[in-house]
N, C-alpha and C positions, 0 to 999 in steps of 0.2 A: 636408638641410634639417630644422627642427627643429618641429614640429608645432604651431599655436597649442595655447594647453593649454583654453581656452574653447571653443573650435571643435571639440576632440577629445573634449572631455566633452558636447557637447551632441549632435555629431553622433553618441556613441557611447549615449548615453542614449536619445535618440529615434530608435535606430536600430529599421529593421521597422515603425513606428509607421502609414507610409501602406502598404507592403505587407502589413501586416496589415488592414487596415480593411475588405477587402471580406472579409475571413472571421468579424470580430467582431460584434458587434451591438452597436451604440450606444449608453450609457448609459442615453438615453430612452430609446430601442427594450425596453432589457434592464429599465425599469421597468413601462412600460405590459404588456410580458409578463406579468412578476410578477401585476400587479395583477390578470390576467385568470385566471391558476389559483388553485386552491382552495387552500388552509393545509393545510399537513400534521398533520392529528390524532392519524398509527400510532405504535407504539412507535417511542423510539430503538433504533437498532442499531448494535453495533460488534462488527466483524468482526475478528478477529485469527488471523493467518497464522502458527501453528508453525510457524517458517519457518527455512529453512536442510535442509530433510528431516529427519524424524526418522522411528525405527519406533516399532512401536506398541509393543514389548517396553519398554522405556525411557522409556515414556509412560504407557499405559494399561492396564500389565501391571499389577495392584495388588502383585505381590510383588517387582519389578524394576524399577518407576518413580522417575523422578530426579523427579518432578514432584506430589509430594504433594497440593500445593491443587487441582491438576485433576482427580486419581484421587481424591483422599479424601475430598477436598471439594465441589467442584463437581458432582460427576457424580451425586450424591446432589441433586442440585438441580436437577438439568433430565434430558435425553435423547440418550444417548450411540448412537452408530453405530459399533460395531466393525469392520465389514466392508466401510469405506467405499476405494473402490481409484479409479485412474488407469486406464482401459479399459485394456488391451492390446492395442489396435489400430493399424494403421500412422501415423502420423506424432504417437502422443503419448508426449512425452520428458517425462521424470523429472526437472524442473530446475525452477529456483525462481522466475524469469520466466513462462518457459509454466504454471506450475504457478497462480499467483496468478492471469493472465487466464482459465486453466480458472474460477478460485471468481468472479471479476468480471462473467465476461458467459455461461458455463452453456453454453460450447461449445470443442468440440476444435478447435483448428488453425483458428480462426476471426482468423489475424491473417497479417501479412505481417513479415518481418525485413527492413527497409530498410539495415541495415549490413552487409549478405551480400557488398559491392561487386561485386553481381551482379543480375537480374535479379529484381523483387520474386515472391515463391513461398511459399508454405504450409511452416512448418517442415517438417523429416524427424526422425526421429528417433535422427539421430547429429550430434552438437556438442560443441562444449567450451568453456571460457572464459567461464560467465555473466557478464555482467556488462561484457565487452570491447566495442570497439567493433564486435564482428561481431555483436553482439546487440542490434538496435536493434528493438523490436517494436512495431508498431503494429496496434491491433487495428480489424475492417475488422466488428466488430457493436459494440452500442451496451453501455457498461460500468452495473453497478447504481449506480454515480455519472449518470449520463445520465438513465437512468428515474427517479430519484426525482425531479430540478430539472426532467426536462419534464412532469412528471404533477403536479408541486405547488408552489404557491409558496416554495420551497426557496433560500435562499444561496448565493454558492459558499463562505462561511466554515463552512457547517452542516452541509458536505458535504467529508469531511477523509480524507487519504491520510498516515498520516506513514510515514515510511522511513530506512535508513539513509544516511547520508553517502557511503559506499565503493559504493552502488548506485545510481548516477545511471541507470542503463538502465532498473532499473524505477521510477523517478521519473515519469515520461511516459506511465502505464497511467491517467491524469485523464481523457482521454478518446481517445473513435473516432475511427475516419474518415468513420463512418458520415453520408451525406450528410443523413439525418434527427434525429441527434442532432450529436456532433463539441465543438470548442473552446468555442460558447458553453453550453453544459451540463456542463461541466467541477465536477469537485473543486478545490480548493486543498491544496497540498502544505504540510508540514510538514517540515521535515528538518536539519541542519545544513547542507548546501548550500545550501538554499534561504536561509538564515542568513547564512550566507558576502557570496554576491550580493545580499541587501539593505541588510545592511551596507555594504558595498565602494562597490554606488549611492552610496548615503547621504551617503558621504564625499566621494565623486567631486562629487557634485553639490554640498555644501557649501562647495566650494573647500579642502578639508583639508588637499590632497597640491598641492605647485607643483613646477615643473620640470620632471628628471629621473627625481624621485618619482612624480610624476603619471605619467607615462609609462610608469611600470613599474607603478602603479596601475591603470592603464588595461588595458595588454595583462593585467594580471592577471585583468581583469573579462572581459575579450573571450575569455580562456581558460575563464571558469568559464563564462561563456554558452553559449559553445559545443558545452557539453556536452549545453546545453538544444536537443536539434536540433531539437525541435518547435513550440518558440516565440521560437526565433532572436531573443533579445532583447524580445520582446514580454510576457514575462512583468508579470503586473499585480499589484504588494502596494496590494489594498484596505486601507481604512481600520483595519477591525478587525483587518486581518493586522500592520500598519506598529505599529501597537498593542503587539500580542504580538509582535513581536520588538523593539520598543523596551524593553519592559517585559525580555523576555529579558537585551539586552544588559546592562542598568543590573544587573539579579542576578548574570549568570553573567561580566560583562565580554567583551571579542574576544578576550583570547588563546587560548580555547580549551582551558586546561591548571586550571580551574574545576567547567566541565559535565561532567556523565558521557560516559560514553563509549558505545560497541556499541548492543545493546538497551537498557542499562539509561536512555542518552538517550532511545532511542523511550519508553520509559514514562516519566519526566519528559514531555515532550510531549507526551502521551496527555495529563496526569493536568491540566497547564497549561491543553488545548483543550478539556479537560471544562469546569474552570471560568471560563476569561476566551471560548473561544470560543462555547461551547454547539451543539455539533454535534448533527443530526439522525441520522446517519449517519456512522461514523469509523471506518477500515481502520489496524489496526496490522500493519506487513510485520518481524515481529522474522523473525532469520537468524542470532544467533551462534553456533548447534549446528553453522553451516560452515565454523567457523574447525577443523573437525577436518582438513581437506584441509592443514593447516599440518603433520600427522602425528602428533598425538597424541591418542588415545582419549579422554582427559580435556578436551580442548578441548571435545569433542561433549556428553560427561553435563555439564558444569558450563555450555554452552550452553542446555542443554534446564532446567535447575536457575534459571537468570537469569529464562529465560521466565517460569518458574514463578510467581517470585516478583512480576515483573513484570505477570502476569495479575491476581495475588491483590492488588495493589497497587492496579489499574485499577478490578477489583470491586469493593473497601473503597470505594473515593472515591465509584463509583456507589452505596453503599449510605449514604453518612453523606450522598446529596444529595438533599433532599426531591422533588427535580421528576425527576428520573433514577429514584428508589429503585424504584419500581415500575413504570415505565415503561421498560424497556430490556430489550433482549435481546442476550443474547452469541450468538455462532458463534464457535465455537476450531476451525483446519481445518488441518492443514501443508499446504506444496506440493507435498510429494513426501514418498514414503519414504527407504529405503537400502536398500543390498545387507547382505547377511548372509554373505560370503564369506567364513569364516575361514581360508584359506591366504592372504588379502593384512594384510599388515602394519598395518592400519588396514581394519578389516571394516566401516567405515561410510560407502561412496562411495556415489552415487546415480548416475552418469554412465553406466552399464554397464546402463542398463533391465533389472535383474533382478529377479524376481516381486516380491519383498519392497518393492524400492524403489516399486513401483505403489501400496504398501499401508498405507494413512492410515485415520482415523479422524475423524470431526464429534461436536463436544459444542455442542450448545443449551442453553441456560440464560436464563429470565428471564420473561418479562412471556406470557402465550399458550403457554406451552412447559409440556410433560409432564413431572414430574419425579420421580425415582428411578428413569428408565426405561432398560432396556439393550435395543437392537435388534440382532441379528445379521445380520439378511439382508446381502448384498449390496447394496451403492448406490455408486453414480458420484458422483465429484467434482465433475460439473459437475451432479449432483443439489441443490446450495447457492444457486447465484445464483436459478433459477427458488423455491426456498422461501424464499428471504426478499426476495423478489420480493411474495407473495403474503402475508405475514407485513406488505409495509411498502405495501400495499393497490394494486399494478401488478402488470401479467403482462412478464414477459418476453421479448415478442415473439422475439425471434433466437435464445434460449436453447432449448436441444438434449434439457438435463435431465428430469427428474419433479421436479414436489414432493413430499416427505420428508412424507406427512401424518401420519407418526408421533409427527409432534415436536407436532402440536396437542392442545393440552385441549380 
């Protein structure tokens, strides 16, 4: 029997709509809220995730760095932490998932992996396969997307995650489970998938696709949803989002063979929600230094080299915008290190928790931030969420960390 094609898009559109409703909060509900907290006055902030592991050697080594504008430029402008690591304690692993909810909520092993097809539990610190579906993390404290839209009348447009395409697992780090914060304090994602499924909507609901088409339109959607496990269809493009990716589609068109690609999309993105979206707060997860797991050395330094430019790209745009220029501050933080194994064929794996891979770096830069300053001591990863916590005028209740009071003027 062949599915009405009206019945299938409505039913497949408004699907989750009522089993959603006792976890949302209501339009009105989510206005009168608003209206009752205070404006946000602190700096902006945007936090960007070196991501994919890198070591410091390759980074922030000034005679060995693939990454000029960080070491040679940047770091002369704010307040660098050499000696910042991944504790070494039982259940924290060196991977790129665990590593970003470390910098989000300022604590170890504070989440649960619901795709374990086993009983929910505190990572350990042997896995594999970021990104698979046995890597479904949900975090069980409240993320610094959470604290800023419950302490201030904050958007979720002004409060931005973007990510890569190939990483739908960490797509879903928007918010907790926490029974005090959770989905209505939520971020708004950016991503080509996110892309993908508004489009696809769009079309479905327009009457685009009939037939056979539609039906293969359809389970196409139902397949991309799916991957959204934590909002099973519920997913909401507000006004300003439906905006910025209409405006997307008309420039870069759907085929997809247009827009940039890797990281280099995450910074188009970035550079797009600086000026149409105007975030308060914006998290960029670049990761193409992991395309070196495909086996060659050069994938990792020309990863780390994209970043680069990618960083210096973000900071130009904040400096040519009169309301950003002085008002922002960066955090640049990887998720992880790498190993330094040189009997493996590719001495840049992070999976094998070996010293080095623990071993990251933080650079501050911008608005309240000390600058030309190098710190060596020791400091913890999840030393970051509690200091700009306290930089974006909230404590971090859940968070594990210290603040970094090095990094104030």
């Amino acid at each position: 029997m062949v599915p009405n094609p009206r019945l299938n898009r409505r039913s497949l559109l408004s699907y989750g709509a009522i089993a959603g409703a006792s976890l949302l909060m209501q339009p009105q509900s989510w206005a009168a809220n608003l209206a009752q907290l205070p404006p946000y006055k602190g700096s902006n902030v945007i936090l960007i995730r070196f991501g994919g592991g890198v070591r410091r050697r390759e980074t922030i080594d000034p005679d060995h760095t693939y990454a000029p504008f960080l070491r040679h430029v940047l770091t002369k402008q704010g307040t660098l932490f050499t000696q910042m690591e991944l504790d070494q304690i039982e259940g924290v692993t060196t991977s790129h998932g665990e590593g970003t909810l470390y910098l989000l909520t300022g604590k170890y092993g504070g989440f649960i992996n619901s795709g374990d097809f086993s009983a929910p539990r505190l990572r350990s610190s042997t896995r594999r396969g970021s990104g698979s579906l046995r890597d479904r993390f949900e975090s069980q404290v409240p993320t610094l997307f959470e604290y800023l839209r419950k302490n201030f009348a904050v958007k979720d447009h002004e409060v931005l995650l973007i990510n890569g395409e190939d990483r739908t697992a960490e797509e879903f780090f928007s918010f907790s489970n926490h029974h005090l914060f959770g989905v209505n304090y939520r971020c708004q994602v950016l991503s080509l998938y996110r892309f993908k499924v508004y489009r696809l909507r769009q079309q479905i609901e327009a009457g685009y696709f009939q037939g056979q088409e539609l039906q293969q339109k359809t389970k196409e959607l139902q397949k991309l949803e799916s991957l959204d496990y934590r909002n099973q269809g519920r997913y909401v493009y507000t006004s300003p989002l439906s905006q910025f990716w209409d405006e997307w589609q008309q420039y870069y068109s759907d085929s997809g063979l247009v827009n940039p690609r890797g990281d280099r999309v995450l910074t188009e993105l970035a550079v797009w929600a600086l000026q149409r979206l105007r975030p308060k707060f914006l998290m960029v997860n670049y990761n193409d230094s992991d395309y070196v797991h495909w086996g060659f050395p050069a994938h990792y330094t020309n990863g780390i080299a994209i970043i680069d430019r990618g960083i210096q790209r973000i900071f130009e745009t904040v400096a040519a915008d009169a309301e950003y220029r002085d008002n922002t501050t960066f955090c640049i933080v990887p998720d992880c290190g790498r190993d330094s194994n040189q009997f493996l064929s590719v001495p840049f794996q992070h999976h094998f928790n070996s010293p080095s891979a623990h071993e990251i770096f933080a650079l501050f830069v911008g608005k309240g931030i000390k600058n030309n300053q190098i710190v060596e001591k020791k400091v913890s990863q999840i030393d970051v969420a509690p200091t700009l916590a306290q930089l974006m005028g909230f404590k971090a209740d859940y968070a594990e960390g210290k603040v970094l009071e090095e990094v104030f003027v």
